[in-house]
C-alpha positions in Angstrom: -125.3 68.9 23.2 -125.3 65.7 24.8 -123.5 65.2 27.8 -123.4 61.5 29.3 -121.9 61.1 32.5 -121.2 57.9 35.4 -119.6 58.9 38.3 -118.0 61.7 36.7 -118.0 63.8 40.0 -117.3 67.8 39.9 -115.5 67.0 36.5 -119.1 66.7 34.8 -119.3 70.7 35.9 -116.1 71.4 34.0 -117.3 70.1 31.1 -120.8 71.4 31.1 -119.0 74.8 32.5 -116.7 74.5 29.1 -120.2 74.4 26.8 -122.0 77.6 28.6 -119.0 79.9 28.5 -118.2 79.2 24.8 -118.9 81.3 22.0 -121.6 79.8 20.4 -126.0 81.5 20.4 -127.5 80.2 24.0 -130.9 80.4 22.4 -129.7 78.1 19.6 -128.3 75.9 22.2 -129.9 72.7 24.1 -127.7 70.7 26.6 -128.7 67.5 27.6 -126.9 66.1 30.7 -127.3 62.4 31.3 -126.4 60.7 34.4 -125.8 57.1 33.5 -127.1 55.5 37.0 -123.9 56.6 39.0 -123.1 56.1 42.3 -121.0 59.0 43.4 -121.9 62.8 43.6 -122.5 63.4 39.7 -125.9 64.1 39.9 -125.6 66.8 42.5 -123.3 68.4 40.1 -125.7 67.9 36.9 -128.6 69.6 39.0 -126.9 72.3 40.2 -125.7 72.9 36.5 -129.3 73.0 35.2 -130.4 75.2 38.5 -128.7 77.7 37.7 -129.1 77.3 33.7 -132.7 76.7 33.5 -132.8 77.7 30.0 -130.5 75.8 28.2 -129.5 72.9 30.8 -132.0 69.6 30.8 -130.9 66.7 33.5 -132.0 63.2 33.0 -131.5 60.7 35.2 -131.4 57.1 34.1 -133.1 54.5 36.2 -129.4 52.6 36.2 -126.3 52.2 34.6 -126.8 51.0 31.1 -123.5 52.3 30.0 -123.0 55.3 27.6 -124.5 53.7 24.4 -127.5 53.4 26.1 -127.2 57.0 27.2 -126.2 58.9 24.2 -129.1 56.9 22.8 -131.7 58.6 25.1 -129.8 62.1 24.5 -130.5 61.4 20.3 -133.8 60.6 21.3 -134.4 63.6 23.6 -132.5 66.0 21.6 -134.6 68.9 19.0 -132.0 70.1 17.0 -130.8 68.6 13.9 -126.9 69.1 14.7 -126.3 67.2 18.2 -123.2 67.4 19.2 -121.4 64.6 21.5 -119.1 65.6 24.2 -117.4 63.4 27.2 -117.7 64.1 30.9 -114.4 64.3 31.6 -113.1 67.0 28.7 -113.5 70.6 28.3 -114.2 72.4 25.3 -112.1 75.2 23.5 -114.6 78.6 23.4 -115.5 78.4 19.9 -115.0 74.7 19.3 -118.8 74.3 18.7 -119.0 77.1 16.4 -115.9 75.2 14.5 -117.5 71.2 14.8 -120.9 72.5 13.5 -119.2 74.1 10.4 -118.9 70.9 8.2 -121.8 70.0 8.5 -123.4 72.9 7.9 -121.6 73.3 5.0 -121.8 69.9 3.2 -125.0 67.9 2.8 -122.9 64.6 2.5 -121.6 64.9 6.0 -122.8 63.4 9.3 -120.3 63.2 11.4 -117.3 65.8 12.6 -114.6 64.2 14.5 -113.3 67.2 16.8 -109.3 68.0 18.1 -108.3 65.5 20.8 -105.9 67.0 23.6 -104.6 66.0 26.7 -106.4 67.9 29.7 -103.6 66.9 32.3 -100.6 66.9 29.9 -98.3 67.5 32.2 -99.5 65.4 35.3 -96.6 62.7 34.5 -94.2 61.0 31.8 -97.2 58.8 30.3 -99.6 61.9 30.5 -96.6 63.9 28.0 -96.1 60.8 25.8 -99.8 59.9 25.3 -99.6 64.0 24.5 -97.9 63.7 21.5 -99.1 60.3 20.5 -103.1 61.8 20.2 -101.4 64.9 18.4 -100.2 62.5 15.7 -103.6 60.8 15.6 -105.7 63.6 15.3 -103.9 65.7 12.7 -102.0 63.5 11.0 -104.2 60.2 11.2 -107.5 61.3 11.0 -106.3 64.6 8.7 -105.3 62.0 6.0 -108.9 60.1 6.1 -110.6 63.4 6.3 -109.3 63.8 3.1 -111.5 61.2 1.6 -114.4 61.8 3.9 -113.7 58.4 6.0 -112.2 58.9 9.2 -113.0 55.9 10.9 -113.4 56.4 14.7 -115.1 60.1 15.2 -114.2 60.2 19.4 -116.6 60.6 22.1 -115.1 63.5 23.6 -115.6 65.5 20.6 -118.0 64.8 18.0 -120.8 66.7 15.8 -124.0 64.1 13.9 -126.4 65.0 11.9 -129.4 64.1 13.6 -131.3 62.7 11.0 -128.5 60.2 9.6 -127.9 59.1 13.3 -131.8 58.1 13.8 -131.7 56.0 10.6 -129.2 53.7 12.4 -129.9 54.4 16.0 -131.6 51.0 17.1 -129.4 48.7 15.0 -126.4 51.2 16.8 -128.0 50.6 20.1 -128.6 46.7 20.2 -125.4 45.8 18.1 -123.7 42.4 18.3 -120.2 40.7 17.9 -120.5 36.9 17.7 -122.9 36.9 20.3 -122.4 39.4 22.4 -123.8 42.7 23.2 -121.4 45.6 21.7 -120.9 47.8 24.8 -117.4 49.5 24.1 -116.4 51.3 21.0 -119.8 53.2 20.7 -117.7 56.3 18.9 -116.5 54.0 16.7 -119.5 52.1 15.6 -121.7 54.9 15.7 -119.2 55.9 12.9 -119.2 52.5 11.2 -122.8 53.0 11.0 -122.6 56.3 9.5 -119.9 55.1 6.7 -121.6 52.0 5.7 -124.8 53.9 5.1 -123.1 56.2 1.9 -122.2 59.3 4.4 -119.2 61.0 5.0 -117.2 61.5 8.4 -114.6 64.2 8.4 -112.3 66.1 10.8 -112.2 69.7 12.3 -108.6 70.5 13.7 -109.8 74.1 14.9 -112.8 72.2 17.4 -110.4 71.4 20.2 -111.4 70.0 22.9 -109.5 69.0 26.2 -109.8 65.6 27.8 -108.0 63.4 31.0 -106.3 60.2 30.2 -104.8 57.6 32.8 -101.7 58.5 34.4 -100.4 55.1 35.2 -99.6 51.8 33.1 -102.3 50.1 34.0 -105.1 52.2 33.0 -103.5 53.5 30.4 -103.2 49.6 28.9 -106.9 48.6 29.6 -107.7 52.3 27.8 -105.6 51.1 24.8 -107.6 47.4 25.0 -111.1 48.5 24.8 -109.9 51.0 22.0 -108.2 48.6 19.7 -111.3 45.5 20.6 -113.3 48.2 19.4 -111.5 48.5 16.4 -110.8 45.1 15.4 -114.7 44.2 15.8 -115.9 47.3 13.8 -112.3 46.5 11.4 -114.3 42.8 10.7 -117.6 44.3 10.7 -116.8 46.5 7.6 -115.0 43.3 5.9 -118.2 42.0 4.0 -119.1 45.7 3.5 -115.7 46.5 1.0 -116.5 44.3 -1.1 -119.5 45.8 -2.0 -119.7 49.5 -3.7 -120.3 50.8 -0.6 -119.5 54.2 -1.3 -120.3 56.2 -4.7 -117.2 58.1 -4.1 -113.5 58.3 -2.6 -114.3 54.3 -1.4 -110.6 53.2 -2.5 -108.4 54.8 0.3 -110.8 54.1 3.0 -110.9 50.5 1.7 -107.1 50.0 1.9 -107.1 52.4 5.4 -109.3 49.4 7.0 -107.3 46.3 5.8 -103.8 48.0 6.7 -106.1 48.4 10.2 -107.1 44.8 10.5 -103.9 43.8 9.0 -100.8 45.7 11.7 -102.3 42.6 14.0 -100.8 39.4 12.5 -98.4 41.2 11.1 -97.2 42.9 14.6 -97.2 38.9 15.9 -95.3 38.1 13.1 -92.7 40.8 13.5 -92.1 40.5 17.1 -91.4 36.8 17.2 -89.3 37.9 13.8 -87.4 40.2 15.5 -86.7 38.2 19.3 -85.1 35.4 17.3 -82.8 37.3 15.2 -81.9 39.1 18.5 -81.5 36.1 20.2 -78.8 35.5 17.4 -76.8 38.6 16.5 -77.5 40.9 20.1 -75.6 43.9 18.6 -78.2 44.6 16.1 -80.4 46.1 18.7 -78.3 49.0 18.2 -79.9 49.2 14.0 -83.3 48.2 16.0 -83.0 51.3 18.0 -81.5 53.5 15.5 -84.1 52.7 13.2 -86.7 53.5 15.4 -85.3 56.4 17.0 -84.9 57.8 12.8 -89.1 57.3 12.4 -89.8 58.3 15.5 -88.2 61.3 15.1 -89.3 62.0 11.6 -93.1 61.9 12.3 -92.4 63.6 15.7 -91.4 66.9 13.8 -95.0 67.1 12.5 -95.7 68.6 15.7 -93.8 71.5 15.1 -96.1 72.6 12.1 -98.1 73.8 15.4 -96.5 73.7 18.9 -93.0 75.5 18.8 -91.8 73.1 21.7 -89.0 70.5 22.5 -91.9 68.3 24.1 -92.3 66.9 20.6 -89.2 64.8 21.4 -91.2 62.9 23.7 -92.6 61.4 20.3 -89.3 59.5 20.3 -90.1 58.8 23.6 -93.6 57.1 23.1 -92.2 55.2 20.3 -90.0 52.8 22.7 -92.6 53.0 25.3 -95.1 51.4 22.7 -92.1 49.2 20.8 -91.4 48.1 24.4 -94.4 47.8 26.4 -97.4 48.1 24.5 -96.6 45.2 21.8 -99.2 42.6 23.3 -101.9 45.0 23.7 -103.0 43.6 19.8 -102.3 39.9 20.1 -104.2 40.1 23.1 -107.1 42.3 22.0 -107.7 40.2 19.1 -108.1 37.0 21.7 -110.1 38.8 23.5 -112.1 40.9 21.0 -115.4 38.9 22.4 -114.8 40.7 25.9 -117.0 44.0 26.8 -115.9 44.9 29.9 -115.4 48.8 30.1 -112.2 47.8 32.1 -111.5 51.9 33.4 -115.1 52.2 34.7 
């Protein structure tokens, strides 16, 4: 297990917390908890962790903040085992969610990487807590479900993640020093890491019985510059596979993946396109926002219900809610982040 942390506070004791209390051998288990330079009280919290867990906790330090690529890259480094397993500071794990992310890879020879469950820690901390809620519900099991299927899910997440060890070393110091026209790659690492992975004839699947909980932003504005470093992320590993597809760079199931990635790169001009689209026909006939918000309220609702197969609860109408919150407000988050795809700021550090 590695563990990176920066100025996590108490929260990095939930999570380590979360790993020891779970159902999974302690004498097959090795936790590695990495403070990345912070500034705060982390520390304290990681050393009393491995106090009190001598035989399964190991704390390392690191001189300073290098940011979490350069920290999971010491964990890989330090780590024994040949399943390590990726988990973020601020989530906490399911009890048997390592036995479940271990499973695939255990069981198939062609996998290295396990994408785990995504939910919301503090669901119910606010409106955009509840929408964002739903909205990682649809991503996990319906998004990454469907590329699963052909062993090319594209972004396995930090909070949740198994490797094979042995397919992540092969990559590690091209992962580690990576580049985008120029610049050092310091968001995204879950997604490259992945890209990596991919591009090297593995497979990356999903696990929706590994669930693992984890706090998002609770205001607009963190929740926006979240949603930016994501979709920069995206867009630079989207253009850094582009080359790649041409190529047979996969002996099997390489179609879907193929057209996954273009409709990827491709929502960007084409969201440009159908917002300034849209504005001037509004600007022209202003009743037909009422077919614009039918419309969306119809396919909205219709992928909502998904959420049913496995939450009896009326919260999945807050799907229909998240869809005019991100029809409304969230628009310019892709213009912009292709702009700005060049920028590596970690923006909610």
């Amino acid at each position: 297990m590695i563990v990176p942390a920066y100025n996590e506070g108490p929260m990095v004791g939930v999570a380590l917390g979360s790993i020891l209390v779970g159902d999974y051998p302690r004498d097959r288990l090795e936790i590695l908890a990495i403070d990345d330079g912070s500034t705060d009280d982390t520390w304290t919290h990681i050393q009393r962790i491995a106090r009190e867990h001598p035989d399964v906790v190991r704390a390392i330090r690191m001189p300073k903040n290098g940011g979490k690529r350069e920290a999971l890259r010491a964990g890989f480094s330090a780590a024994t085992g040949e399943v390590v397993v990726s988990v973020d500071s601020d989530s906490r794990l399911d009890p048997d969610a390592l036995r479940q992310i271990v499973a695939p890879i255990m069981a198939d020879a062609r996998v290295a990487a396990v994408a785990g469950k995504v939910l919301v820690l503090n669901r119910y901390s606010g409106l955009i807590t509840r929408l964002l809620a739903i909205r990682f519900f649809l991503a996990f099991d319906l998004g990454r479900a469907a590329q699963s299927r052909f062993g090319a899910v594209l972004c396995c997440p930090g909070a949740l993640t198994a490797y094979r060890r042995s397919a992540v070393m092969a990559v590690l110091d091209r992962w580690a020093t990576q580049t985008f026209l120029g610049e050092p790659c310091t968001i995204g690492e879950d997604r490259a890491l992945t890209t990596w992975l991919l591009r090297t004839g593995h497979r990356a699947v999903y696990q929706s019985t590994a669930v693992v909980h984890t706090l998002v932003p609770t205001h607009y504005a963190g929740l926006t510059r979240m949603y930016l470093r994501w979709e920069r992320g995206n867009l630079r590993e989207g253009l850094t596979l582009l080359p790649v597809l041409l190529t047979r760079w996969r002996r099997e199931d390489r179609w879907w993946p193929t057209i996954d990635i273009l409709l990827e790169l491709g929502q960007v001009p084409l969201a440009c396109v159908a917002v300034v689209l849209l504005v001037t026909h509004l600007l022209a006939a202003p009743l037909d926002i009422l077919r614009v918000v039918a419309t969306v309220s119809v396919f909205a609702l219709v992928q909502s219900l998904y959420t049913l197969r496995s939450e009896r609860s009326t919260d999945f109408l807050y799907g229909v809610g998240y869809a005019f919150f991100a029809f409304l407000c969230l628009q310019w988050i892709y213009p912009w982040s292709l702009v700005t795809v060049r920028n590596g700021r970690w923006l909610t550090r």
